[in-house]
C-alpha positions in Angstrom: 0.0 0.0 0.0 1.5 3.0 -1.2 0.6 5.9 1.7 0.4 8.9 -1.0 -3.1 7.0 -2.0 -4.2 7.7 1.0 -6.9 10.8 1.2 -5.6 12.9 3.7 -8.1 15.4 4.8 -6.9 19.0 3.9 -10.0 20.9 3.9 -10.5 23.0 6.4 -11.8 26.1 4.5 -15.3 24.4 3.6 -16.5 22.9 6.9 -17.8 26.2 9.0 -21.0 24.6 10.3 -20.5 21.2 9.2 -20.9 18.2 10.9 -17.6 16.4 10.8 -17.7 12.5 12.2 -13.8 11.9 13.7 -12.6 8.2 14.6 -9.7 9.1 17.4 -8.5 6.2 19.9 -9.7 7.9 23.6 -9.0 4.1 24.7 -6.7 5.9 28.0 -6.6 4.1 31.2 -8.1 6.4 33.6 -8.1 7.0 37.4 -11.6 7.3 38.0 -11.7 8.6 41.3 -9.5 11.1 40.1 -11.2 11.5 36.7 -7.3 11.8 35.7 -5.7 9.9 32.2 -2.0 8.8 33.2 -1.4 8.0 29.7 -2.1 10.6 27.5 0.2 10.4 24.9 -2.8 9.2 22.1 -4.8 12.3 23.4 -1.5 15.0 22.7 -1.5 13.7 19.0 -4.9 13.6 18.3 -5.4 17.4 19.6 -4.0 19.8 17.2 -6.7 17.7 14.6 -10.0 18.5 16.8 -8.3 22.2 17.7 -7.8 22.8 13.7 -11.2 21.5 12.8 -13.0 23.5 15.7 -11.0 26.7 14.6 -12.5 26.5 11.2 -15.9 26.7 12.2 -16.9 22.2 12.4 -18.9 20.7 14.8 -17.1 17.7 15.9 -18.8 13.7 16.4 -15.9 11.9 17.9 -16.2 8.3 17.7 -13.9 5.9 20.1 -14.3 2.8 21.8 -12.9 1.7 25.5 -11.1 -1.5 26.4 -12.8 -4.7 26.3 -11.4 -5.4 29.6 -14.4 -3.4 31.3 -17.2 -3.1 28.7 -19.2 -1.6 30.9 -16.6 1.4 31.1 -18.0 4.5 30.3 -16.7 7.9 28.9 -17.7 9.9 32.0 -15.3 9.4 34.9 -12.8 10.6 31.7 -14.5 13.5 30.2 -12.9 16.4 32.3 -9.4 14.9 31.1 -10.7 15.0 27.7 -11.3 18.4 27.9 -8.8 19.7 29.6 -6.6 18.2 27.0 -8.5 19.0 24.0 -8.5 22.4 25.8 -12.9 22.6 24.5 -15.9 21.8 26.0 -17.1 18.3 25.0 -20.8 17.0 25.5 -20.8 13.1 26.5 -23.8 11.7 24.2 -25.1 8.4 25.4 -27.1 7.2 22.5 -26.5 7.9 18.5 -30.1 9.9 19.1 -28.6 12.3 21.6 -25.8 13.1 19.6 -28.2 13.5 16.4 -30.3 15.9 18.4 -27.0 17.9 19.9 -26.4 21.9 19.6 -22.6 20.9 21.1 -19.9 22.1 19.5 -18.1 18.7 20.3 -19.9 15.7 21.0 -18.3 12.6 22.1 -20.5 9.7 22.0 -20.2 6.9 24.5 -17.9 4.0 24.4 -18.4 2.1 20.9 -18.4 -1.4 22.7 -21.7 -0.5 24.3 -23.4 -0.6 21.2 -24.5 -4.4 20.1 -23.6 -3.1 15.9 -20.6 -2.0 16.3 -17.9 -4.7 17.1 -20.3 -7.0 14.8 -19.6 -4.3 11.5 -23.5 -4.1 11.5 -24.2 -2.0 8.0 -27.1 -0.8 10.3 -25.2 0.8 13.3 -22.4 2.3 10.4 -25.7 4.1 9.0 -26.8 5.7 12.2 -23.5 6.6 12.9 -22.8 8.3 9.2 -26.5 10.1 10.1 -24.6 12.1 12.7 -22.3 14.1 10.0 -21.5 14.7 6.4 -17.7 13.9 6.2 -15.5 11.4 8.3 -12.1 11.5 9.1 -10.3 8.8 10.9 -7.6 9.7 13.3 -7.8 6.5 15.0 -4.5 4.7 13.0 -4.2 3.2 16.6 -7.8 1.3 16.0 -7.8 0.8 13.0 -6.5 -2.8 13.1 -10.5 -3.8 14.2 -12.9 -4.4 11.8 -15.6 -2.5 13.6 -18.5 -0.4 11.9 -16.8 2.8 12.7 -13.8 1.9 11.4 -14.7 0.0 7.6 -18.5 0.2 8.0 -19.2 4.2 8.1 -16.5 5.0 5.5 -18.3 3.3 3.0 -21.3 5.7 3.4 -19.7 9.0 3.6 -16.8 11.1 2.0 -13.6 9.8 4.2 -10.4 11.1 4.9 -7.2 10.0 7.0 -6.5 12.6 9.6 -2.5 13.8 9.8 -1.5 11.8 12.7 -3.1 9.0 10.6 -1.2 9.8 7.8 1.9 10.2 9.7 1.9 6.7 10.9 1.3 5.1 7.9 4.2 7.4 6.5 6.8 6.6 8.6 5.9 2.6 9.5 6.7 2.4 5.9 9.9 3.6 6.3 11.0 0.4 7.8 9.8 -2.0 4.5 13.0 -0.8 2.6 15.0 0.3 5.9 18.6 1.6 6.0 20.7 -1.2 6.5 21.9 -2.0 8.8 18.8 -2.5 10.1 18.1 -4.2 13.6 14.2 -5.2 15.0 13.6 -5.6 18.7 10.4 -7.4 20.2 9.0 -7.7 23.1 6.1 -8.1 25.2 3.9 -11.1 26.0 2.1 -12.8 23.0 3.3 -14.4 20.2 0.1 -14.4 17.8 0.3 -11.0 17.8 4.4 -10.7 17.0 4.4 -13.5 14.7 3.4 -12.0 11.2 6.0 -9.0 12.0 8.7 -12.1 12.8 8.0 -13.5 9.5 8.2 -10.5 7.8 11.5 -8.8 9.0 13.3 -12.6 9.4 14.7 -12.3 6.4 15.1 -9.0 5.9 16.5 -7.2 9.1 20.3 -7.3 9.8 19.9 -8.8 13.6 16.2 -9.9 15.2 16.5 -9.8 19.2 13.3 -11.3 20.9 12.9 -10.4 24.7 9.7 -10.1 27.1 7.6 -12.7 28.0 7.8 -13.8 24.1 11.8 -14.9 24.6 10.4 -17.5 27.0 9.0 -19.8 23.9 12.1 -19.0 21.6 14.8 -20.4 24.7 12.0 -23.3 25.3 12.3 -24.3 21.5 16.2 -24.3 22.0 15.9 -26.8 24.7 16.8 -24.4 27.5 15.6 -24.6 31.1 12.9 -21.8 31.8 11.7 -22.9 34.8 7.8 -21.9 35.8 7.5 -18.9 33.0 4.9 -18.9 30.5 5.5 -20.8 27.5 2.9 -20.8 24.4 3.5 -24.5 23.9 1.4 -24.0 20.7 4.2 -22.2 19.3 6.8 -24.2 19.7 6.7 -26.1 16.1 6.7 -23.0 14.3 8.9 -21.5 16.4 12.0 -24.3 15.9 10.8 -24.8 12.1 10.9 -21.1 11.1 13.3 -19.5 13.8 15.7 -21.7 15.5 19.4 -21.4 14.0 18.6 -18.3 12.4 22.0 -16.1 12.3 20.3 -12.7 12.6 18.2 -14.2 15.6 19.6 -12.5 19.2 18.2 -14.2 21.8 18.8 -13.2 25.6 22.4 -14.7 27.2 20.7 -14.0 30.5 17.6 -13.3 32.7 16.3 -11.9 35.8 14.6 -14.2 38.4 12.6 -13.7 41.4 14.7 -10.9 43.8 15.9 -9.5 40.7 18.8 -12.1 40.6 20.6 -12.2 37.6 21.5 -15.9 35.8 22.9 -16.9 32.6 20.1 -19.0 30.9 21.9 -22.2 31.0 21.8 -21.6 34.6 18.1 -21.0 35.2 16.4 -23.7 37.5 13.3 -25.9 37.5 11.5 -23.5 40.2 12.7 -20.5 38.7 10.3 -17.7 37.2 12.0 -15.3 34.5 10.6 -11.5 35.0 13.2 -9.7 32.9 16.6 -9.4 31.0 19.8 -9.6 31.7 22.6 -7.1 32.2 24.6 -9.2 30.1 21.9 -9.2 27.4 21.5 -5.2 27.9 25.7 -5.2 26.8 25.1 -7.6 24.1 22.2 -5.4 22.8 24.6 -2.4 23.5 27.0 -3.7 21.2 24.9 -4.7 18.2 22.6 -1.6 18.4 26.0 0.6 18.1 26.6 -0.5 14.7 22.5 -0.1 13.8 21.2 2.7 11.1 17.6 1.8 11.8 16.1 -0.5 14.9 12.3 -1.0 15.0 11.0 -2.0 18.8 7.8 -2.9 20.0 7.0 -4.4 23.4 9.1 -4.2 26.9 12.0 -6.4 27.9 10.4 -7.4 31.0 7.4 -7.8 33.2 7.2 -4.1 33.7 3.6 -4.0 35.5 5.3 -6.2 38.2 8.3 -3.6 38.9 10.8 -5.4 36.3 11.6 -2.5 34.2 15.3 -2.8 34.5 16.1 -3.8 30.9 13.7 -2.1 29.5 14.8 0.9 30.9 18.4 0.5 30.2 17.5 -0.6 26.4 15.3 3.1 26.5 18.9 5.2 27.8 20.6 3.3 25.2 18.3 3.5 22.3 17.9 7.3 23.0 21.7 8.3 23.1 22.1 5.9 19.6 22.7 7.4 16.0 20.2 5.5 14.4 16.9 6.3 13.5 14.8 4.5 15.7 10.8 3.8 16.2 8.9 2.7 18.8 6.1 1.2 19.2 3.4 0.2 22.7 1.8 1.7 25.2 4.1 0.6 28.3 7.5 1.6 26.4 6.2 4.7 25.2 5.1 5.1 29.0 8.6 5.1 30.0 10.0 7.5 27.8 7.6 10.4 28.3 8.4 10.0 32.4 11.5 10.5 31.1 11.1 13.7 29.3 12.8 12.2 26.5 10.5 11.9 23.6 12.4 14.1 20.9 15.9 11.8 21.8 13.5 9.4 19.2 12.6 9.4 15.5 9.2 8.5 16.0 7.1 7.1 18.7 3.8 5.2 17.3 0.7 5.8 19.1 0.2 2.0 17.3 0.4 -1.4 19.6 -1.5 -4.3 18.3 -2.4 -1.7 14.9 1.2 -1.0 14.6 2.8 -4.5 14.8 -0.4 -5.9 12.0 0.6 -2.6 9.9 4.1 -3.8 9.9 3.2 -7.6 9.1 0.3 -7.2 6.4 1.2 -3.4 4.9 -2.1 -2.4 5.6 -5.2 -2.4 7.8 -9.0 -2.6 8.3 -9.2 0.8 8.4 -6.9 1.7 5.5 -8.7 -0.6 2.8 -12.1 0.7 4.1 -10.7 4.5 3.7 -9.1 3.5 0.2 -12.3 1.4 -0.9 -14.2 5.0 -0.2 -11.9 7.0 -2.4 -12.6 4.9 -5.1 -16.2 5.5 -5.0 -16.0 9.4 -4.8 
């Protein structure tokens, strides 16, 4: 998919009073009793979009859905973070009629997966949704890996656009299909469904693969090594020593960090052993082969962060950011990191993209791409 085929929506001079329908990813963890978002990065990029549409005179639909996790999670304990970043006033509309019948300037309709059409792509629920406004945009690059009615239903029934920060992630993923060599990919995280098509992809064509996180656990597994009680997707195994095992780009880690944050060499790991993070001889391995990088692609941290093991993904963050390649990241728990440490510009891009970023990189396209590009046609 070439990205200059995709309609980016440049308009702004002929929307005063128009209704504009915008897809953005408000999917934030909040504090509720503090109405507070602690991750707010998604909400940053999608602002100067809403600001530049409201400026010219639109009234805004926004459109977004909340995690499945809680599906009875509602937009409201959020809204006064909303605003406050958006820096507007937004009305919370709790059914498709209340936003219909809305004189808002901004209205925000409730959480997506409280509405029976939407996650089931009912042509039905993408109508009443394209009743509520005469163009869509989609800002949501970060959704757009779901097949949901607001993302490739409702941009077959109206004039749709990408939004910038849309654009600007399908941009610069593509940068990585013919990287500058050499060229060095870095997983990790927790499932391997979800890293496998980006494996496949970039096996053959990146300089030096290092797999770390939870995922490394099945890769040392396949090579016969000791992993004690860590999760292992014994499912993967097969494909794991048909397609991966022996490769020479393949880094895997030399060793790990057990319970107490002890440090052992992966031959050394024992039966009762549970493995929460990398090594700090892996961190000077990675050290080593990142120096000699001109492009490194990561997604997913090093360790079980959410349980205090952040160590290597930390140390991987300082070294990453004081490289001389151009380097992207990718997931909401790395990203995390960085902006606490104030160093978001030491990057060359940080993706607001987790699961949409890694099927981006491993298909060239999305859901919500072939919907948008399907809609152009027909224009």
């Amino acid at each position: 998919m070439n990205p200059k085929n995709l309609p980016v929506f440049t308009d702004f001079t002929g929307i005063k009073g128009k209704r504009v329908i915008v897809r953005v990813d408000f999917n934030v963890p909040v504090e509720e009793e503090r109405g507070v978002a602690p991750d707010d990065y998604r909400l940053i990029k999608t602002a100067p979009l809403l600001k530049h549409l409201s400026d010219a005179g639109a009234r805004l639909v926004l459109l977004s859905h909340l995690t499945e996790k809680k599906p009875h999670r509602s937009f409201r304990p959020l809204l006064g973070a909303l605003q406050k970043k958006m820096d507007m006033s937004i009305e919370l509309a709790y059914s498709v009629e209340d936003a219909r019948k809305s004189e808002s300037s901004v209205v925000l309709l409730e959480n997506l997966r409280v509405f029976k059409g939407e996650e089931a792509n009912s042509p039905a629920f993408a109508k009443e949704l394209a009743s509520l406004g005469s163009v869509f945009i989609n800002e949501g690059f970060s959704q757009s890996h779901r097949a949901y009615a607001s993302v490739v239903g409702l941009p077959q029934l109206l004039p749709s656009f990408v939004g910038p920060l849309f654009y600007e992630e399908v941009t610069t993923l593509s940068e990585v299909f013919l990287p500058e060599h050499p060229f060095m990919l870095i997983l990790g995280g927790v499932k391997f469904a979800t890293k496998v098509g980006v494996l496949e992809h970039f096996m053959t064509s990146a300089d030096a693969v290092f797999v770390g996180g939870v995922l490394a656990n099945t890769f040392l597994a396949a090579e016969g090594v000791e992993v004690g009680t860590s999760p292992v997707e014994k499912d993967a195994l097969p494909l794991v020593r048909d397609t991966f095992r022996g490769r020479k780009n393949l880094m895997l880690p030399e060793d790990v960090r057990v319970e107490g944050n002890v440090a052992r060499r992966v031959e050394e790991i024992q039966t009762g052993d549970f493995i929460y993070d990398a090594g700090p001889k892996t961190i000077v391995s990675l050290a080593e082969k990142i120096r000699d990088m001109r492009m490194i692609l990561w997604n997913g941290p090093l360790g079980l962060v959410e349980k205090g093991y952040s160590h290597g993904t930390v140390d991987l963050i300082d070294i990453l950011a004081n490289c001389s390649a151009k380097v992207i990241i990718g997931g909401g728990d790395t990203i995390g990191f960085i902006r606490k440490q104030k160093i978001e510009k030491d990057f060359y891009y940080l993706s607001t993209g987790g699961g949409a970023m890694l099927e981006f990189l491993a298909k060239g396209t999305l859901p919500g791409i072939e919907a948008i590009l399907v809609s152009k046609k027909a224009l």
